[in-house]
C-alpha positions as CSV (number, residue, x, y, z in Angstrom):
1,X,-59.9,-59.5,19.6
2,X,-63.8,-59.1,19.4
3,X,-63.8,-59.1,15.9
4,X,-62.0,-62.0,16.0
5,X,-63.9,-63.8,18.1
6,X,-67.2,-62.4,16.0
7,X,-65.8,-64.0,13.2
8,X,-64.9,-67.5,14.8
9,X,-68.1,-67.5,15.8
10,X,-69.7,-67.0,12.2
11,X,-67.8,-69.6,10.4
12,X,-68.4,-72.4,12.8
13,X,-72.3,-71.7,14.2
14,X,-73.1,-74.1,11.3
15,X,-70.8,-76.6,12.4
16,X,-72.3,-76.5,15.6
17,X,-75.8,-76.0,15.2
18,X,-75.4,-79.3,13.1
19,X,-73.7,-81.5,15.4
20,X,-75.0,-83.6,18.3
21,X,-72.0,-84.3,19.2
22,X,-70.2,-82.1,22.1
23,X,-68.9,-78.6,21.5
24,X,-65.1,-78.7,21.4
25,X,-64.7,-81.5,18.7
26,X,-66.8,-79.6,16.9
27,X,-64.5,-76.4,17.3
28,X,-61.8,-77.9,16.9
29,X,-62.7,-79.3,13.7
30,X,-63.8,-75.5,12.7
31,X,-62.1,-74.3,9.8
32,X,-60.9,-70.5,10.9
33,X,-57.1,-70.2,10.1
34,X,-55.3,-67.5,9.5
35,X,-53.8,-63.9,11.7
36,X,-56.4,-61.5,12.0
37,X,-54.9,-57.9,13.4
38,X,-56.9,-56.0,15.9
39,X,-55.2,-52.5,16.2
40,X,-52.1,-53.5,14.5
41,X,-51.7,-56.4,16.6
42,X,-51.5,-60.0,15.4
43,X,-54.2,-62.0,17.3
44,X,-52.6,-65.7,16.1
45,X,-53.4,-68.4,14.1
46,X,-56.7,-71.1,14.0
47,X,-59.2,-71.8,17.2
48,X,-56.7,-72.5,20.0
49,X,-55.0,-68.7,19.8
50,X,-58.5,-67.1,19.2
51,X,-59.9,-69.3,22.5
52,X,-56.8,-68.6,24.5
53,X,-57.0,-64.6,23.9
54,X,-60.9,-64.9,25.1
55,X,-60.0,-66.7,28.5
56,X,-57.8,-65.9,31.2
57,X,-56.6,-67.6,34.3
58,X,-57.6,-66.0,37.3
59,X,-55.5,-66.8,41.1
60,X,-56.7,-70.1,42.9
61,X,-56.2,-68.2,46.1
62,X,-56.2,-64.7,47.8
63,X,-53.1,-62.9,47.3
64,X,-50.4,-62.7,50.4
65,X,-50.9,-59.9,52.3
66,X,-48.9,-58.9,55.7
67,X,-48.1,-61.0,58.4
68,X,-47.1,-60.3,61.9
69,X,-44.6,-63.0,62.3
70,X,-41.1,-63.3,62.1
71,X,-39.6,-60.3,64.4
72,X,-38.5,-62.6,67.0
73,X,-34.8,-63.1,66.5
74,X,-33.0,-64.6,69.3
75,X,-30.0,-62.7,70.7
76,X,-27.0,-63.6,69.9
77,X,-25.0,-62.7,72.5
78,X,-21.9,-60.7,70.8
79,X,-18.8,-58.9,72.2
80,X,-16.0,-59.5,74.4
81,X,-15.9,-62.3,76.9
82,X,-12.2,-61.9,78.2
83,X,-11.2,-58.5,78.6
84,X,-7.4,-57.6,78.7
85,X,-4.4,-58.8,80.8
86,X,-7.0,-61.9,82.2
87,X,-6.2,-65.2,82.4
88,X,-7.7,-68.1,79.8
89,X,-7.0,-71.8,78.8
90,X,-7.5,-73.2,75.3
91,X,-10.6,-73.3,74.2
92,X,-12.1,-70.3,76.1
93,X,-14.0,-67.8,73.8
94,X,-12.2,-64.4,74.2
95,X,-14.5,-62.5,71.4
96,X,-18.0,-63.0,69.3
97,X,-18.0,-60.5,66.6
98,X,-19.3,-60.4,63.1
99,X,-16.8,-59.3,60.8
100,X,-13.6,-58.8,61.7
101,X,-13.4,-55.7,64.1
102,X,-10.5,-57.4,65.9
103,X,-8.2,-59.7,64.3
104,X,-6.2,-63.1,65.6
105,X,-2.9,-62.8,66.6
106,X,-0.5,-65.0,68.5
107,X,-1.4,-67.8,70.5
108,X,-5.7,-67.0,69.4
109,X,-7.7,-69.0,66.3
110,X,-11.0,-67.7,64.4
111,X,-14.0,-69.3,63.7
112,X,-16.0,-69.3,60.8
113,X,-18.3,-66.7,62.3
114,X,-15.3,-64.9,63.4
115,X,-15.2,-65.9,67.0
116,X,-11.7,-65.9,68.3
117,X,-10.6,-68.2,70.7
118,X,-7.4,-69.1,72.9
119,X,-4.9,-71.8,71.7
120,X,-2.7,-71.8,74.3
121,X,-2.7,-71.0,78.1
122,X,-1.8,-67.3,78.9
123,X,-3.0,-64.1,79.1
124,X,-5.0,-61.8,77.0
125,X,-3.1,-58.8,75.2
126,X,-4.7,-56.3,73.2
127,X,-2.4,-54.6,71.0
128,X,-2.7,-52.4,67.8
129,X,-0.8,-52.4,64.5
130,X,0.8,-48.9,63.8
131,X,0.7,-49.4,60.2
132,X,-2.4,-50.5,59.4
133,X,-4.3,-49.5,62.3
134,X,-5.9,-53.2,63.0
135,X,-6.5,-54.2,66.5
136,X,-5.4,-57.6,67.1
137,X,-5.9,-60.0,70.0
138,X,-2.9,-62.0,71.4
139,X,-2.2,-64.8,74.1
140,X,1.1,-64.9,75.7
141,X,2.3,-66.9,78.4
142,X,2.1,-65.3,82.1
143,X,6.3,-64.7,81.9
144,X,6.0,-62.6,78.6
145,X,3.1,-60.5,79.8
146,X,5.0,-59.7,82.7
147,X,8.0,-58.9,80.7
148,X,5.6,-57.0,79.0
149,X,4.5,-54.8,81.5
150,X,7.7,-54.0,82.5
151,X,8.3,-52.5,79.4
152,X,4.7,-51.0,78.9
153,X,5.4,-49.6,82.2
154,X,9.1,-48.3,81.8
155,X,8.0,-46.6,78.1
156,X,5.0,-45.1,79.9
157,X,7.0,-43.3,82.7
158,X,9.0,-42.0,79.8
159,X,6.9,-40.7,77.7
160,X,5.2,-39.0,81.0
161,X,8.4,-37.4,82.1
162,X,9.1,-36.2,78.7
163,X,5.5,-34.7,77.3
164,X,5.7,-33.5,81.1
165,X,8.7,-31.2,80.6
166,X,10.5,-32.5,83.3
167,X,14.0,-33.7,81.5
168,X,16.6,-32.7,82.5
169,X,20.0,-33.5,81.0
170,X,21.5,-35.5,83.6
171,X,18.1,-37.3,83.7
172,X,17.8,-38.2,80.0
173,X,16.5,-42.0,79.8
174,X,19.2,-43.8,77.2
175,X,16.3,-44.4,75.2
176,X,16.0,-40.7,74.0
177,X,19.5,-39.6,73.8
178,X,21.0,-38.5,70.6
179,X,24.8,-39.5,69.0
């Protein structure tokens, strides 16, 4: 690049020393064309490459550095706001989550941040899907979720009175008895 620049220089000192006129009409008018290689590498063609290798373009202003702003993040106020078997209207929030950790059911909508909400009057039921293993939140009316209980209830003292040992087989509940 030096060598270039050396040899720009050469050819047009005449043209300048001669002129009264300013300096880049006079280089302009310079008659250096041509690639000239320094190190194998092709410097360009005429004044304007051999000017624009000599000058650079330095920042107009002092790099960004750190700053100590920014952590502040308001809190947003997630998790469950009805809890199960209590009473809600339409409208009332029963969950803030993001992502889908619990998933609508009956009688429940989602928002687009995945909020679900009540539809309908009732009561909140928690349940779980056997197959996939999803939780899912429901709203039944108040008679379902006391039919509900019944039968949570009844399969509950069952399932006690069998893990428990305690069957005997007069006492066998229809719903475990064999054909």
């Amino acid at each position: 690049m030096l060598r270039c620049f050396s040899r720009l220089q050469a050819t047009c000192s005449s043209a300048i020393s001669t002129s009264s006129r300013s300096v880049m009409p006079t280089l302009a008018s310079c008659p250096v064309s041509g690639t000239d290689s320094v190190g194998g590498v092709g410097v360009g063609t005429g004044l304007g490459s051999a000017l624009s290798s000599v000058l650079k373009r330095w920042a107009t202003s002092k790099a960004g550095g750190t700053t100590k702003n920014g952590r502040k993040a308001q809190p947003k106020y997630l998790g469950l706001k009805k809890s199960d078997n209590q009473k809600v209207l339409p409208g009332h929030i029963i969950i803030r989550q993001r992502g889908t950790e619990f998933h609508p059911g009956r009688g429940v909508g989602i928002g687009r941040d995945h909020t679900i909400y009540a539809l309908v009057p009732g009561v909140v039921r928690f349940t779980r899907s056997h197959i996939t293993e999803k939780r899912y939140i429901n709203v039944v009316s108040q008679k379902e979720h006391d039919e509900l209980a019944g039968i949570i209830a009844r399969d509950r003292a069952r399932r006690n009175i069998k893990w428990q040992g305690m069957l005997r087989a007069g006492d066998q509940p229809e719903l475990y008895t064999t054909v």
